[in-house]
Short mmCIF file of the C-alpha atoms (twelve columns), coordinates in Angstrom:
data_MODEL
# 
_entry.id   MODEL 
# 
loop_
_atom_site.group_PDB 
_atom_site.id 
_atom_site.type_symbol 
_atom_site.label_atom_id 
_atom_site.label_alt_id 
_atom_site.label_comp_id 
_atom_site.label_asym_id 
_atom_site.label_seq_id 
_atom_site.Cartn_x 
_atom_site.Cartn_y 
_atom_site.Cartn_z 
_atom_site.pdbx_PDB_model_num 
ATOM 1   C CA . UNK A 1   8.119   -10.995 18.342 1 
ATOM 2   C CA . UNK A 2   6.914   -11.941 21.543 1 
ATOM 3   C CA . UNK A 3   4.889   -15.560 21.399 1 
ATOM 4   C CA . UNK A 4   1.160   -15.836 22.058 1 
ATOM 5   C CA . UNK A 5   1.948   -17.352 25.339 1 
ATOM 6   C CA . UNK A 6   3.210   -14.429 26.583 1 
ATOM 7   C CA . UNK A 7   0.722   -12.327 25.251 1 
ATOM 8   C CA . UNK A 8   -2.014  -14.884 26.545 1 
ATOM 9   C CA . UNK A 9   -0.467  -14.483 30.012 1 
ATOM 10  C CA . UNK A 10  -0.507  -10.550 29.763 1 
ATOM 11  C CA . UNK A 11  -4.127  -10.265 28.781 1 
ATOM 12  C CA . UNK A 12  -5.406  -12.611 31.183 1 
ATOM 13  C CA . UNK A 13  -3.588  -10.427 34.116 1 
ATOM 14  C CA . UNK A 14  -5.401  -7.691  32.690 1 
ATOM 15  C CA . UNK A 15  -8.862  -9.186  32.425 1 
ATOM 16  C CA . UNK A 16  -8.229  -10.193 35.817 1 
ATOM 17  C CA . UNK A 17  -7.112  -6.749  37.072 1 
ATOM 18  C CA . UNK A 18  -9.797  -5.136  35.263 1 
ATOM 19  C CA . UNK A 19  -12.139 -7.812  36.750 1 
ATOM 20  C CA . UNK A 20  -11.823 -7.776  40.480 1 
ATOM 21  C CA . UNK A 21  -11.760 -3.232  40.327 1 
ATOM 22  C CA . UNK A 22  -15.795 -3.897  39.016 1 
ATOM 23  C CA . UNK A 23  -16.300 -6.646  41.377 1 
ATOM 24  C CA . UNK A 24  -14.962 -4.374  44.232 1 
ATOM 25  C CA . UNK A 25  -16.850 -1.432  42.778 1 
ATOM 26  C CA . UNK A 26  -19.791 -3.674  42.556 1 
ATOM 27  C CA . UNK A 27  -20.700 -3.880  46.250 1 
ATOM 28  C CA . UNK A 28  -21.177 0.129   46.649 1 
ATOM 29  C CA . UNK A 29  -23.814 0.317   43.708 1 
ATOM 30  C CA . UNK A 30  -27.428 0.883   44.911 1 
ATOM 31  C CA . UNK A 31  -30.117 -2.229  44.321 1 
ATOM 32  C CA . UNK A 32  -31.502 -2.665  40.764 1 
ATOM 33  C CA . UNK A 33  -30.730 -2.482  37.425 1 
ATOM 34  C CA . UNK A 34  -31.568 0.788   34.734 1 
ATOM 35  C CA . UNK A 35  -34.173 0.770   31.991 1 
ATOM 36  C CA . UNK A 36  -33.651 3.307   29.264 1 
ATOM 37  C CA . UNK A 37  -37.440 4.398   27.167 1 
ATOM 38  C CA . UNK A 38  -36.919 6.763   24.242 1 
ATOM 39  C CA . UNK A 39  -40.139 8.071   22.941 1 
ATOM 40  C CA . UNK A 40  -41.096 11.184  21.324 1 
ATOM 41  C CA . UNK A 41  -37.614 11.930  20.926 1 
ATOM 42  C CA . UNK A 42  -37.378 12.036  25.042 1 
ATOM 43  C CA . UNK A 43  -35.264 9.439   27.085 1 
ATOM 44  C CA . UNK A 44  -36.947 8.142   30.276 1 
ATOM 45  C CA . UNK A 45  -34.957 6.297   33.173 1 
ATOM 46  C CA . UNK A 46  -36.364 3.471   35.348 1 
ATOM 47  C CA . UNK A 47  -34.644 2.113   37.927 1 
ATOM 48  C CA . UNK A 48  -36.029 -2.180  38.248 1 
ATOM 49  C CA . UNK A 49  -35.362 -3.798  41.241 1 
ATOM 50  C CA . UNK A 50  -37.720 -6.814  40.689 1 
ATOM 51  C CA . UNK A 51  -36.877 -9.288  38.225 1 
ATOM 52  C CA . UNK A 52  -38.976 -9.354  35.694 1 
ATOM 53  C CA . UNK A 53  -40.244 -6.284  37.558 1 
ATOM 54  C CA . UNK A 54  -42.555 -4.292  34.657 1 
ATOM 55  C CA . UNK A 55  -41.521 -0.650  34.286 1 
ATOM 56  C CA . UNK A 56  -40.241 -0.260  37.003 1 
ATOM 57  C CA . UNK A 57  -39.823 3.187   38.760 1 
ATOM 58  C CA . UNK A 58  -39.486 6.457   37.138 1 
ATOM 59  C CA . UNK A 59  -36.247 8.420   38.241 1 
ATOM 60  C CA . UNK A 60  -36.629 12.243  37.209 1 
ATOM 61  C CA . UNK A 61  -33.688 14.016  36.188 1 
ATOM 62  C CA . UNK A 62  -33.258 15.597  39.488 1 
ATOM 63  C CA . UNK A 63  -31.794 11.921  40.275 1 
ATOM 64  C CA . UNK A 64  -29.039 12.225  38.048 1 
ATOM 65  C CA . UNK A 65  -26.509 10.476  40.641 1 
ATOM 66  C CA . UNK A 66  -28.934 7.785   40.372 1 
ATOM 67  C CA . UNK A 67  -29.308 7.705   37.347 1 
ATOM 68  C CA . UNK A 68  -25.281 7.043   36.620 1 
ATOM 69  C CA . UNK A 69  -25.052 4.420   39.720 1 
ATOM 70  C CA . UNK A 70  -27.208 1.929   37.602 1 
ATOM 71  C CA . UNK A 71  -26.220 2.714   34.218 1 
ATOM 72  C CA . UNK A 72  -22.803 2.054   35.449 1 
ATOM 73  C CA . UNK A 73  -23.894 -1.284  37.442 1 
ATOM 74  C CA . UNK A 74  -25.237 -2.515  34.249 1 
ATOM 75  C CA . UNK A 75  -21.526 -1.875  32.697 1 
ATOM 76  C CA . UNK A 76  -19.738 -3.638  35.268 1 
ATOM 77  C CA . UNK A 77  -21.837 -6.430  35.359 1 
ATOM 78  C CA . UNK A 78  -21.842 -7.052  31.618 1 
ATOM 79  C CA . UNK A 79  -18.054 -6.305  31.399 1 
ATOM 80  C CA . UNK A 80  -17.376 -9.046  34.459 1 
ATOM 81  C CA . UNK A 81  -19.828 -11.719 32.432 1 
ATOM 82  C CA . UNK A 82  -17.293 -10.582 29.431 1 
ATOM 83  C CA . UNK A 83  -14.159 -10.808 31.163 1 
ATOM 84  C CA . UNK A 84  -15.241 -14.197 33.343 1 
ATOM 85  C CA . UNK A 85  -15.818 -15.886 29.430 1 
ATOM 86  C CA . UNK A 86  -12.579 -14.363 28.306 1 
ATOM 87  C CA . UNK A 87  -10.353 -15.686 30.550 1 
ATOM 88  C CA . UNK A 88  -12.093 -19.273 30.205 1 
ATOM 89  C CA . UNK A 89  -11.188 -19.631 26.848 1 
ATOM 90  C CA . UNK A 90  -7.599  -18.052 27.564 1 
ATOM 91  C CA . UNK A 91  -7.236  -20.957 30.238 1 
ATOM 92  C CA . UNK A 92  -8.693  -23.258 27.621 1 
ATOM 93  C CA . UNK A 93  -6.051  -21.718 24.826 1 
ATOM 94  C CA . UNK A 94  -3.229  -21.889 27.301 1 
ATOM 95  C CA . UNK A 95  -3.707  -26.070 27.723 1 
ATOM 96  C CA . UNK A 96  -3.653  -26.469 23.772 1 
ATOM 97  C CA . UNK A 97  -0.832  -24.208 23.396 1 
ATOM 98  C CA . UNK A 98  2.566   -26.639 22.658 1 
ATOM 99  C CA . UNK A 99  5.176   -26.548 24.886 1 
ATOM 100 C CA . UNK A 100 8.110   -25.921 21.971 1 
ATOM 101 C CA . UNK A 101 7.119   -22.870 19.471 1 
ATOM 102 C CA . UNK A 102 8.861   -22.532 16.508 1 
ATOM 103 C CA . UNK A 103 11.243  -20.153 18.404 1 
ATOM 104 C CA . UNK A 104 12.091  -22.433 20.666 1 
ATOM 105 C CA . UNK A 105 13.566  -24.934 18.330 1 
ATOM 106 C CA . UNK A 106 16.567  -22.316 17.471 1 
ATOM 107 C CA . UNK A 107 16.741  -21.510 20.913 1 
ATOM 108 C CA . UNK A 108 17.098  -24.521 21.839 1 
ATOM 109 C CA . UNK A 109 20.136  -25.450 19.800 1 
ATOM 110 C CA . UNK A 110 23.756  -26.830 21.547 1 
ATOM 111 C CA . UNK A 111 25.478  -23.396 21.554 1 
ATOM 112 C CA . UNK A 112 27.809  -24.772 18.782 1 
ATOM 113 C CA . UNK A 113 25.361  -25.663 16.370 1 
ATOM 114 C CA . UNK A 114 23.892  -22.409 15.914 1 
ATOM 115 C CA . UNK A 115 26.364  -20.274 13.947 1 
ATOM 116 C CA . UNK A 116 26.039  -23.126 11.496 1 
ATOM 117 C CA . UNK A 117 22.629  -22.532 11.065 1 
ATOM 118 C CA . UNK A 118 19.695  -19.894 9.706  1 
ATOM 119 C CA . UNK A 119 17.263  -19.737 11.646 1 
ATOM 120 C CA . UNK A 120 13.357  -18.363 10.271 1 
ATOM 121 C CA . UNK A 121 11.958  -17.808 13.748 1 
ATOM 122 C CA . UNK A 122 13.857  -17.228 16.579 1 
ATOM 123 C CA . UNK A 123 12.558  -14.727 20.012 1 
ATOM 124 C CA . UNK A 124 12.783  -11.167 20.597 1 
ATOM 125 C CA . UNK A 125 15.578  -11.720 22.790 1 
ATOM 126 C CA . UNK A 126 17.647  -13.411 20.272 1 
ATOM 127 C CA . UNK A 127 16.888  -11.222 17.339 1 
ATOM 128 C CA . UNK A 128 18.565  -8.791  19.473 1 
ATOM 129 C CA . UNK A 129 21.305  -10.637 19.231 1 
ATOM 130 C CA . UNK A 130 21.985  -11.614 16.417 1 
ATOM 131 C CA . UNK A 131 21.127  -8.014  15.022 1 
ATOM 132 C CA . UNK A 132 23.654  -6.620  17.439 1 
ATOM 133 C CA . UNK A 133 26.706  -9.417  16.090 1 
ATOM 134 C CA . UNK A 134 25.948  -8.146  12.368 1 
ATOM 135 C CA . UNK A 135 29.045  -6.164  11.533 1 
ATOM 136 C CA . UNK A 136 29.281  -2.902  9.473  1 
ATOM 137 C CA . UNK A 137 31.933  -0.419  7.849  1 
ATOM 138 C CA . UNK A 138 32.666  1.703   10.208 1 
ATOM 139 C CA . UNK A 139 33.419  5.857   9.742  1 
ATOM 140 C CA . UNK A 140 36.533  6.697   8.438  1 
ATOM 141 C CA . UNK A 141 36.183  10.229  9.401  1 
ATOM 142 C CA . UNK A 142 38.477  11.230  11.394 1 
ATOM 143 C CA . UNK A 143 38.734  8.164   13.355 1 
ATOM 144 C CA . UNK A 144 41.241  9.941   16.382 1 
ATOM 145 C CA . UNK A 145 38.298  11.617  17.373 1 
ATOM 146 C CA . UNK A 146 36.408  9.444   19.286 1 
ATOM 147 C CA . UNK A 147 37.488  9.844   22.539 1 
ATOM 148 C CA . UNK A 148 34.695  9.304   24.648 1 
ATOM 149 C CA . UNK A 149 34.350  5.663   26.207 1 
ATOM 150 C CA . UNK A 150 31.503  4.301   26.789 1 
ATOM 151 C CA . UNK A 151 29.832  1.584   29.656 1 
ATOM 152 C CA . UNK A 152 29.516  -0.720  26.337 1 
ATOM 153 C CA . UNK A 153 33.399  -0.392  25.614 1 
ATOM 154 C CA . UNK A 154 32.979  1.530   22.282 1 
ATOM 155 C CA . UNK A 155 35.050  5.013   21.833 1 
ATOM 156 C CA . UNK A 156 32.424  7.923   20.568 1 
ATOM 157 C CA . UNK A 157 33.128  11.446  19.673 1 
ATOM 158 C CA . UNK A 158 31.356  13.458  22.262 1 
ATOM 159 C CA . UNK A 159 30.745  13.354  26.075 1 
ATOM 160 C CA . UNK A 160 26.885  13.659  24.910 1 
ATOM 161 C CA . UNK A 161 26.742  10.695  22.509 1 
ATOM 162 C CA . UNK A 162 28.790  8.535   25.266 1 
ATOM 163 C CA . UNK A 163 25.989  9.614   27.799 1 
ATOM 164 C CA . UNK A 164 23.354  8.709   25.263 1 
ATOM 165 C CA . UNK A 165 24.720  5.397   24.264 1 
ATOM 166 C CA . UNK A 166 24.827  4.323   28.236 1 
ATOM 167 C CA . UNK A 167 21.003  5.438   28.597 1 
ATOM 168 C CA . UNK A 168 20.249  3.135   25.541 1 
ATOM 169 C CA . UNK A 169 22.544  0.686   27.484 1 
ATOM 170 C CA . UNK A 170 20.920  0.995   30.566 1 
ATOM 171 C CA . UNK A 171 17.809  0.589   29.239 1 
ATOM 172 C CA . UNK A 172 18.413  -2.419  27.673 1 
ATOM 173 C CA . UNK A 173 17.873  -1.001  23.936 1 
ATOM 174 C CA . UNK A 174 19.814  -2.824  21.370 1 
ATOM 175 C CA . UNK A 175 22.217  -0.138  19.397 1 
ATOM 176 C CA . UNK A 176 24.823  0.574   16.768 1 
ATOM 177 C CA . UNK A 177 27.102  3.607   16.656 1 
ATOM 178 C CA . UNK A 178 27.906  6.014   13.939 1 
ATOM 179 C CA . UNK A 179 26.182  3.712   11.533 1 
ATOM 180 C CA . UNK A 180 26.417  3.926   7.225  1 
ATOM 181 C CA . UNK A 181 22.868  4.781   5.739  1 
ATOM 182 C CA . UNK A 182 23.039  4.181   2.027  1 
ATOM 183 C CA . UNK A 183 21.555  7.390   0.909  1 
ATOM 184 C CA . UNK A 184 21.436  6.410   -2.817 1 
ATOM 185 C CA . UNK A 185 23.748  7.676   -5.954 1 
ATOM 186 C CA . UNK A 186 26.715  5.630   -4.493 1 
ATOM 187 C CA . UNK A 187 26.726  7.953   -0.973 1 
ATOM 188 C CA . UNK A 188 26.704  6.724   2.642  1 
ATOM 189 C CA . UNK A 189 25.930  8.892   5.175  1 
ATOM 190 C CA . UNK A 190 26.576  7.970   8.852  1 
ATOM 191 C CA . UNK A 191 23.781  8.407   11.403 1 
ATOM 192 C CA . UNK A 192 25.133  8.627   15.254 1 
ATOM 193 C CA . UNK A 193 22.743  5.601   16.369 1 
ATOM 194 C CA . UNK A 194 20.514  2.898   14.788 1 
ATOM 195 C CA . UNK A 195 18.345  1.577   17.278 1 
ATOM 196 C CA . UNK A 196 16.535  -1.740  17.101 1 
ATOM 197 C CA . UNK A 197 12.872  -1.388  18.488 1 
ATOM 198 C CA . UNK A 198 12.570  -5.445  19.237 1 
ATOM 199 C CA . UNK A 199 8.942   -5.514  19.757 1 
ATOM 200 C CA . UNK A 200 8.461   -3.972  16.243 1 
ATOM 201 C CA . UNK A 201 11.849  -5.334  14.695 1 
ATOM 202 C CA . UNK A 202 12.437  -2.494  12.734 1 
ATOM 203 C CA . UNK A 203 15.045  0.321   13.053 1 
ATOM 204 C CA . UNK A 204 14.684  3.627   14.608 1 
ATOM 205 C CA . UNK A 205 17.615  6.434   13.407 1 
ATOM 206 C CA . UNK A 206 18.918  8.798   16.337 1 
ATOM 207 C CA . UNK A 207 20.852  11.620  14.960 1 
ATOM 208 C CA . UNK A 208 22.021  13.814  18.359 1 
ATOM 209 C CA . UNK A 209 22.727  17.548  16.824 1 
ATOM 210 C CA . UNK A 210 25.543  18.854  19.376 1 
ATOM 211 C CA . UNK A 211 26.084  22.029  17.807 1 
ATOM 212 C CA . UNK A 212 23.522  24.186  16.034 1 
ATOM 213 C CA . UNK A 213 25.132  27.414  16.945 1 
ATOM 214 C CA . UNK A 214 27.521  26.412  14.372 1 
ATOM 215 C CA . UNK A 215 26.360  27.488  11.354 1 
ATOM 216 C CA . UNK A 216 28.524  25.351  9.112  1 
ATOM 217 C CA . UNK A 217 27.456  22.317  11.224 1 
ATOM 218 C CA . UNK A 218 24.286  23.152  10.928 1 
ATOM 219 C CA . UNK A 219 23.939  23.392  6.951  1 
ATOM 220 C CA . UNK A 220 25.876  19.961  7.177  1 
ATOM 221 C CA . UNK A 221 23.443  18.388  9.261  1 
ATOM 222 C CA . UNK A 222 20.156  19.922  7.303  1 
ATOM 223 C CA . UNK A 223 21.631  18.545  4.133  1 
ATOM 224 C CA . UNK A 224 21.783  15.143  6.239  1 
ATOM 225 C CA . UNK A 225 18.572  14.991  7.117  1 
ATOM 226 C CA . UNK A 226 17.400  16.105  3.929  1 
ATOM 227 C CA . UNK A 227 19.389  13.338  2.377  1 
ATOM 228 C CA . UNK A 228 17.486  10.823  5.217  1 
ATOM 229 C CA . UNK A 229 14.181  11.872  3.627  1 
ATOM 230 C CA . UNK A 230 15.076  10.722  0.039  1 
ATOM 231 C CA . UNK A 231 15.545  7.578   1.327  1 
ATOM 232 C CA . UNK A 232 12.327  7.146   3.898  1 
ATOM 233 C CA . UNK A 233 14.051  8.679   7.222  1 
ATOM 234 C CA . UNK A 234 11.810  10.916  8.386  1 
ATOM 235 C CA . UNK A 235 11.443  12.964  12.047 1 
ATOM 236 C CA . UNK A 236 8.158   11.600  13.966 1 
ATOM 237 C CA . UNK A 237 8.336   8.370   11.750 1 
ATOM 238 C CA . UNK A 238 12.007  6.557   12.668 1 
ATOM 239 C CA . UNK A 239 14.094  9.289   12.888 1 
ATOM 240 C CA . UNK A 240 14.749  10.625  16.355 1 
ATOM 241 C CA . UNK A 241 16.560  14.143  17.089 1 
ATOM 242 C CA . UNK A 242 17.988  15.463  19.953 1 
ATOM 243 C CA . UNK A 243 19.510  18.725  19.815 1 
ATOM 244 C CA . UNK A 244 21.696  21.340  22.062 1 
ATOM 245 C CA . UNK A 245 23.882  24.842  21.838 1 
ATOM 246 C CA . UNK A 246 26.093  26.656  24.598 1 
ATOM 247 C CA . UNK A 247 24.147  27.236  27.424 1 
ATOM 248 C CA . UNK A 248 21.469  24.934  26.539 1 
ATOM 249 C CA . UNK A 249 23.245  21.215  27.315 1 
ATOM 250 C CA . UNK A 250 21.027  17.870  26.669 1 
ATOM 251 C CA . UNK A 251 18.828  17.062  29.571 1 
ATOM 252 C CA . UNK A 252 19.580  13.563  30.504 1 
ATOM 253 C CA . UNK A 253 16.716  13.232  32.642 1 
ATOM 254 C CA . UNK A 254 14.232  13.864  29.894 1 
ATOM 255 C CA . UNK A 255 15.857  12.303  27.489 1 
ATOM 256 C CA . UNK A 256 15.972  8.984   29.718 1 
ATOM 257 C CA . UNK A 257 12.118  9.042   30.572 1 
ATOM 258 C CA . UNK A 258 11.144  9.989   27.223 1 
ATOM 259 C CA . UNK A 259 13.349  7.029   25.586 1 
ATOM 260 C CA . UNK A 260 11.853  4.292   28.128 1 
ATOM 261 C CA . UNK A 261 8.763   5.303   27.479 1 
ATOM 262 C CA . UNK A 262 9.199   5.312   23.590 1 
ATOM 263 C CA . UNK A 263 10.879  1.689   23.584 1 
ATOM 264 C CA . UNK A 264 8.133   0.750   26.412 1 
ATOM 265 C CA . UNK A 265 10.985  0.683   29.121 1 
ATOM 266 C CA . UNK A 266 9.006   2.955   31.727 1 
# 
């Protein structure tokens, strides 16, 4: 998880973006502020340019532009009162904050002390890690077939799965191929790619489906997913598909925008 420094820092770049765009805007709106009478069930518009000013001057409807010029002075000037307070008590936050998080204590560690320990905090970065240096069984399917290497060193079975586990690789997404799924009654299934979404730390199935004109592959692979389901895999919630047939060949291009933006990589 990212600390609440970091996050501090990111909101208080944002309050300060957000801040000087209404300050800039500021300058352009017209002189006065907008008072807003309901009565009768009909909403008057005053524009009052003295303070304490009583009234103030009746704008028709015909001065719609008007109209939305004050109302959204009045906005900006209550949202740069907001943001002015917020980022005073962020500086404020920022001076209390300590300077060694409980993260920091296992990241801290002489590189040969930490595989004797267990850590119960550590950072995104080395969650990651230490995800990635858990082993597993791997497939014994028909091992010979993957033939396909990939930037990460790993052998895969396709020339699509090798060009999808370099766009996770690329990106920077932590990953695990062809990967056993304990699909209850004793049976293990094994999903192309688990995926760890570090910002969420939880684990994100990618089964690519290279040949649906198949039909035998494809009752294979609807029995997989149906298996998935039993045991909380679904499509839309952490199951990702991809999917192509002669003549249709993955798009690499959409796949790679569409994954960075997923895993907040854009």
């Amino acid at each position: 998880m990212k600390s609440w420094q970091e996050w501090l820092n990111k909101r208080r770049e944002f309050l300060r973006k957000v801040k000087k765009m209404a300050e800039n805007d500021l300058d352009k709106m017209p002189e006065g502020k907008l008072r807003v009478s309901t009565s009768k069930k009909q909403v008057r518009f005053y524009q009052i340019v003295v303070r304490n000013g009583q009234g103030g001057m009746y704008l028709p409807s015909e001065n719609q532009e008007s109209i939305k010029q004050l109302a959204q002075k009045d906005y900006i000037l209550d949202l740069i009162k907001a943001a002015t307070a917020e980022i005073r008590k962020i500086n404020s936050m920022m001076k209390c904050y300590p300077t060694k998080t409980v993260e920091d204590v296992y990241a801290r560690l002489h590189k040969a002390r930490k595989p004797l320990v267990t850590p119960y905090a550590v950072d995104d970065k080395t969650y990651a890690e230490l995800w990635l240096a858990k082993t597993y069984a791997e497939n014994p399917y028909l091992p010979e077939e993957r033939k396909f290497a990939t930037k990460r060193g790993e052998l895969v079975r396709s020339k699509s799965e090798a060009m999808i586990a370099d766009a996770y690789y690329d990106l920077g997404i932590p990953y695990k191929y062809d990967y056993p799924v304990d699909v209850g009654n004793g049976r293990v299934k094994y999903v192309d790619f688990a995926l760890l979404d570090v910002a969420r730390r939880t684990i994100i199935y990618h089964e690519h489906l290279g040949m649906l004109d198949h039909p035998e592959y494809l009752a294979k692979n609807m029995q997989k997913l149906q298996d998935y389901q039993k045991v909380g895999i679904f499509v839309g919630k952490n199951l990702l598909l991809t999917h192509e047939i002669d003549g249709f060949p993955l798009n690499m291009n959409y796949f790679r925008k569409n994954i960075a933006e997923l895993f907040g990589k854009a």
